[in-house]
C-alpha positions in Angstrom: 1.6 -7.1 7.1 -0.4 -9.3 4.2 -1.3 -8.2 1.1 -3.9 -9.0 -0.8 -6.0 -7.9 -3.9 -8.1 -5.1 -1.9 -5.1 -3.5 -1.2 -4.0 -3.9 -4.3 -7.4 -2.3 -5.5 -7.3 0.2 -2.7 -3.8 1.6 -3.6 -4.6 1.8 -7.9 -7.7 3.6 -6.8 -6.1 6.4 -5.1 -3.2 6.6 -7.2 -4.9 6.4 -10.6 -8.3 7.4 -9.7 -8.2 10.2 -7.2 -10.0 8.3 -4.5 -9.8 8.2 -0.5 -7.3 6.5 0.6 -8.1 3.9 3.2 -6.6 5.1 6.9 -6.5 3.2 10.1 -7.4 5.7 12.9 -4.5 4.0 14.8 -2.2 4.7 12.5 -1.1 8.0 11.5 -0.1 6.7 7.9 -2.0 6.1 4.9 -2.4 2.7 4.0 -1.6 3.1 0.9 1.3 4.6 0.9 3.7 1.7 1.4 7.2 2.7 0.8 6.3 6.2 2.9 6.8 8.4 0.2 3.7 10.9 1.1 2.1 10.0 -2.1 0.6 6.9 -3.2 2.2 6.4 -6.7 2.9 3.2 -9.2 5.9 2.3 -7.2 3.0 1.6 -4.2 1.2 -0.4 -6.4 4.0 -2.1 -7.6 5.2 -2.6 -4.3 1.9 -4.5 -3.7 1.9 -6.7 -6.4 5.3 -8.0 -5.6 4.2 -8.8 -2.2 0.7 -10.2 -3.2 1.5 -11.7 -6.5 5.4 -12.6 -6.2 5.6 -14.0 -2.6 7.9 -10.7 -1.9 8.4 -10.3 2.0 6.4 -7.1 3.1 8.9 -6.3 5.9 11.4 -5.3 2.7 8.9 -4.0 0.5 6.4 -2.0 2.8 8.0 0.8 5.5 5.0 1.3 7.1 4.5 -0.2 10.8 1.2 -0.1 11.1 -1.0 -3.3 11.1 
């Protein structure tokens, strides 16, 4: 999975602003929600930033499989 900064938009947006999260009809998780808590929360975003910002691996930060 890559990160960049509309996911990084994406995921303050619905955690800070009450927005829509973005969904993949092929997946049954929200994209947003990367460490599969069922919310999206700072630790999502912070997960995000790690993995766009800080060249953290996304198969360690992110538990969601979808693409």
């Amino acid at each position: 999975m890559r990160s960049d900064i509309l996911d990084v938009v994406g995921t303050i947006n619905v955690a800070f602003r009450g927005a829509a999260p973005v969904t993949d009809p092929s997946c049954l998780r929200e994209r947003t929600d990367v460490d599969c808590s069922g919310a999206t929360d700072v630790i999502d975003v912070v997960k995000v930033v790690n993995v766009a910002f800080r060249g953290a691996n996304s198969a360690t930060e992110f538990c969601n499989p979808c693409p």
